[in-house]
C-alpha positions in Angstrom: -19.9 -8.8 -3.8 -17.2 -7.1 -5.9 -17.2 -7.9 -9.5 -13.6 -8.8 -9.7 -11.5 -12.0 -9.9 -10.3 -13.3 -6.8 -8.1 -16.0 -8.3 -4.1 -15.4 -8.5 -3.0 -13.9 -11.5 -1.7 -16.3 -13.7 1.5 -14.8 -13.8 3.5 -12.3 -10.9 6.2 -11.4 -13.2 3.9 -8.2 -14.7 4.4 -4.8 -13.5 2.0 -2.0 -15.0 2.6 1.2 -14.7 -0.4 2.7 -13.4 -0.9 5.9 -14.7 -0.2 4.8 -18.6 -3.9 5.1 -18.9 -4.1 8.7 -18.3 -1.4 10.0 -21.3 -0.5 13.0 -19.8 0.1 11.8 -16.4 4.0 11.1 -16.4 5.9 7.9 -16.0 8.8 9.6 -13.8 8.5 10.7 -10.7 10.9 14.2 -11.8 8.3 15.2 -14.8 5.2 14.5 -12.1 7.1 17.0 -9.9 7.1 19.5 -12.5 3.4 18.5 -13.5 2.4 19.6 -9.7 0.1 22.7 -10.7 -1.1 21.3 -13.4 -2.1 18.0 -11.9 -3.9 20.4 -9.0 -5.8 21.6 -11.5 -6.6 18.7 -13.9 -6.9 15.6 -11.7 -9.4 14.5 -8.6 -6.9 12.2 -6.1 -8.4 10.2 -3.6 -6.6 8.1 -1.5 -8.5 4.5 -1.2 -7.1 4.2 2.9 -7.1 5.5 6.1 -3.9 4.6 7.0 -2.1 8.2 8.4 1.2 6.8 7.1 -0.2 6.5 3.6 -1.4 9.8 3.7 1.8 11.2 4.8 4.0 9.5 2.3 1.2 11.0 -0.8 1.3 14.9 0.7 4.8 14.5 -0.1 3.7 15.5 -3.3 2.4 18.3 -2.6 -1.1 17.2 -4.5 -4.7 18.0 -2.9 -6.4 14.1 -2.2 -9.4 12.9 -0.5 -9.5 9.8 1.5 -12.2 7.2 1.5 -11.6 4.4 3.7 -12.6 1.3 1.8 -14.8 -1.5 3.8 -13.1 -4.6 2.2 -12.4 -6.8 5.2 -9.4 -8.2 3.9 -10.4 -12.0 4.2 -9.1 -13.2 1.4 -7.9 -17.1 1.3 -4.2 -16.9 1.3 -4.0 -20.6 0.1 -5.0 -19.4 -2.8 -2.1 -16.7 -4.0 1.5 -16.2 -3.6 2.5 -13.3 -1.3 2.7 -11.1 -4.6 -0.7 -12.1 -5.9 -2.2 -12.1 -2.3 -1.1 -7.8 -1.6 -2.3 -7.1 -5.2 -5.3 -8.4 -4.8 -6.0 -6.6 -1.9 -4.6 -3.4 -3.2 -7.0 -4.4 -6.3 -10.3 -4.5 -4.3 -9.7 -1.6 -1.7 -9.3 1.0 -4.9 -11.8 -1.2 -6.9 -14.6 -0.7 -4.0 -13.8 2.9 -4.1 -14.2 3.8 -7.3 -17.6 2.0 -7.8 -18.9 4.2 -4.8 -17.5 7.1 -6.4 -19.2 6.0 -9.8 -22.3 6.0 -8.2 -22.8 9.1 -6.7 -25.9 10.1 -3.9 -25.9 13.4 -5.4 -24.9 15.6 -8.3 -21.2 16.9 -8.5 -20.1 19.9 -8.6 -19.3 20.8 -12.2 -15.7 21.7 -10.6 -15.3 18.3 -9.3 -16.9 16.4 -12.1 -15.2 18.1 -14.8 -11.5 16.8 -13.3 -9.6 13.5 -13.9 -10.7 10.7 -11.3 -7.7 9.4 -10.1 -8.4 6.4 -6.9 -5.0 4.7 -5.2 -5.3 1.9 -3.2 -2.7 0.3 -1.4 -1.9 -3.0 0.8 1.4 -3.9 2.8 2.2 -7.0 4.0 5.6 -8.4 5.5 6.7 -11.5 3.9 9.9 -14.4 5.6 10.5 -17.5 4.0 7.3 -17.2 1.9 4.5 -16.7 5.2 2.8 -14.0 5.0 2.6 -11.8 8.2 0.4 -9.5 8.9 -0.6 -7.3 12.0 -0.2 -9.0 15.5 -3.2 -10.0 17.3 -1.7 -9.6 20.3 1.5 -9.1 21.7 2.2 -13.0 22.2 1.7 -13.1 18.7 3.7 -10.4 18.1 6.4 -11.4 20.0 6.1 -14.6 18.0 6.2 -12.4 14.6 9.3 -10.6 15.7 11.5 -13.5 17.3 11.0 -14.8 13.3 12.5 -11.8 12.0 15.0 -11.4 14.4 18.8 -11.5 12.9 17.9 -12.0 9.6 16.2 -10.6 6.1 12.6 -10.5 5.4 10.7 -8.8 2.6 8.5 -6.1 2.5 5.8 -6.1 -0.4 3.3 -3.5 -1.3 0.8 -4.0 -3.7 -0.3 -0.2 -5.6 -3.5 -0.5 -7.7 -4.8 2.8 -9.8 -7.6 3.5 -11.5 -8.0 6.5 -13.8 -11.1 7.9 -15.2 -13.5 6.0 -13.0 -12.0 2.5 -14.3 -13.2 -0.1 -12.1 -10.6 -2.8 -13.2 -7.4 -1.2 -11.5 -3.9 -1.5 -12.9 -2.1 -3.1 -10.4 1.7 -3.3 -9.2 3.6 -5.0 -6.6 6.9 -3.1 -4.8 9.4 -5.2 -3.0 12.0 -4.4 -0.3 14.2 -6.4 1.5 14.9 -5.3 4.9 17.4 -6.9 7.8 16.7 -7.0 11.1 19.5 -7.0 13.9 20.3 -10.1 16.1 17.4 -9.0 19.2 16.8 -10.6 22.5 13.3 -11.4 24.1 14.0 -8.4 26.6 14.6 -6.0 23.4 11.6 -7.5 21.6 9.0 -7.3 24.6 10.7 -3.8 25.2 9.2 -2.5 22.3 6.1 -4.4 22.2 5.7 -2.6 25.2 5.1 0.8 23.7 2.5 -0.3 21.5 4.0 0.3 17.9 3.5 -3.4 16.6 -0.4 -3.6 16.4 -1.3 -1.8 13.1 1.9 -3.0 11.9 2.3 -5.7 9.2 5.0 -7.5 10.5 4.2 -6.3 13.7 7.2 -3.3 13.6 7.3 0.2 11.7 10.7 1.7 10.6 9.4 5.1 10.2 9.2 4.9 14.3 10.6 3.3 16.9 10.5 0.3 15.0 13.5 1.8 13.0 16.0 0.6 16.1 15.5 -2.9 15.2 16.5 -2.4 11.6 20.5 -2.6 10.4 19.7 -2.1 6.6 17.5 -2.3 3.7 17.4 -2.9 0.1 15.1 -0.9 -2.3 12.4 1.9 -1.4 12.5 3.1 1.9 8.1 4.3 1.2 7.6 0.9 0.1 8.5 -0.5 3.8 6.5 2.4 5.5 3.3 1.9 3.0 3.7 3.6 -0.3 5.9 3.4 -2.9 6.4 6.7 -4.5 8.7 6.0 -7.2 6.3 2.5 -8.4 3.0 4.5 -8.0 4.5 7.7 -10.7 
């Protein structure tokens, strides 16, 4: 078992910036741009997911990262957290689990590896209407079901970040919020594009950065945040 609280936070209102830790890792994502070569340089990046959208939205950077896929099954009891306090949490363990593996290496480092800046993300995305939280679709009756609840209205999109720096295995955490509208859909549209498969690794059974992006009329806030990672929250 992980050695970390699984109880909500006491209070959602917090946002920590994530990189404070590490002094002369910027707060902006404009001065992290111009830190590029020297981050390269300074800093170990791994990426605590195997989700291919994740990794897209970090190479953006332009920074060398590793993935490690945590093994955290995700079964946490909902009825115990808000949506906020539920995708931190996860975000929480995933990097948490990471890091401890890291911490406890099989076999020596290189001294090229060991001498740089550990720096784990770890990331968790969840769809949120009228306080549920939705996740992936099980199958497509169930996302069917997801999407008809989504249809013609606005839902939110939340994305817990958590960071550790320097091998820290209590993570600063942070929670990214979108609002995103969907257009008025019939059953025909909906089973359309159930049909080509999109929905299943999908938190709210859709993705925008796909074909997913035709039932969408607008959104509110970070466009990465919807899709899996919030640039702007994680510098």
């Amino acid at each position: 078992a992980l050695p970390i609280s699984l109880k909500p936070p006491k209070s959602n209102s917090f946002h920590i910036n994530p990189l404070d830790i590490a002094s002369h890792l910027s707060d902006n994502m404009a001065s992290i741009l111009a830190q590029v070569e020297a981050l390269k340089s300074r800093c170990r990046i791994v990426l605590a997911s195997s989700s291919p959208r994740r990794k897209e939205i970090l190479g953006i950077l332009g920074l060398p990262f590793e993935v490690i896929t945590p093994k955290f099954a995700e079964d946490l009891d909902k009825s115990l957290y808000d949506a906020r306090g539920y995708v931190m949490a996860n975000a929480k363990i995933k990097c948490a689990e990471v890091v401890m593996k890291l911490n406890h290496p099989r076999e020596p480092l290189p001294d090229a590896i060991k001498d740089k800046l550990l720096v784990v993300i770890g990331a968790d995305t969840i769809v949120v209407r009228d306080g549920d939280i939705l996740e992936k679709p099980k199958d497509a009756d169930h996302a069917l079901t997801m999407l008809r609840s989504l249809s013609g209205r606005q839902h939110q999109v939340m994305t817990g970040v958590a960071v550790s720096v320097a091998g820290c295995e209590e993570p600063a955490v942070v929670c990214e919020e979108t609002a995103v509208t969907f257009a008025n859909l019939s059953d025909e549209e909906l089973q359309a594009y159930i049909a080509t498969g999109e929905p299943f690794d999908k938190a709210g059974g859709y993705g925008i950065q796909a074909k997913g992006s035709l039932l969408v009329t607008g959104i509110q806030g970070d466009y990465h945040n919807v899709v899996g990672l919030p640039l702007a929250a994680l510098a």
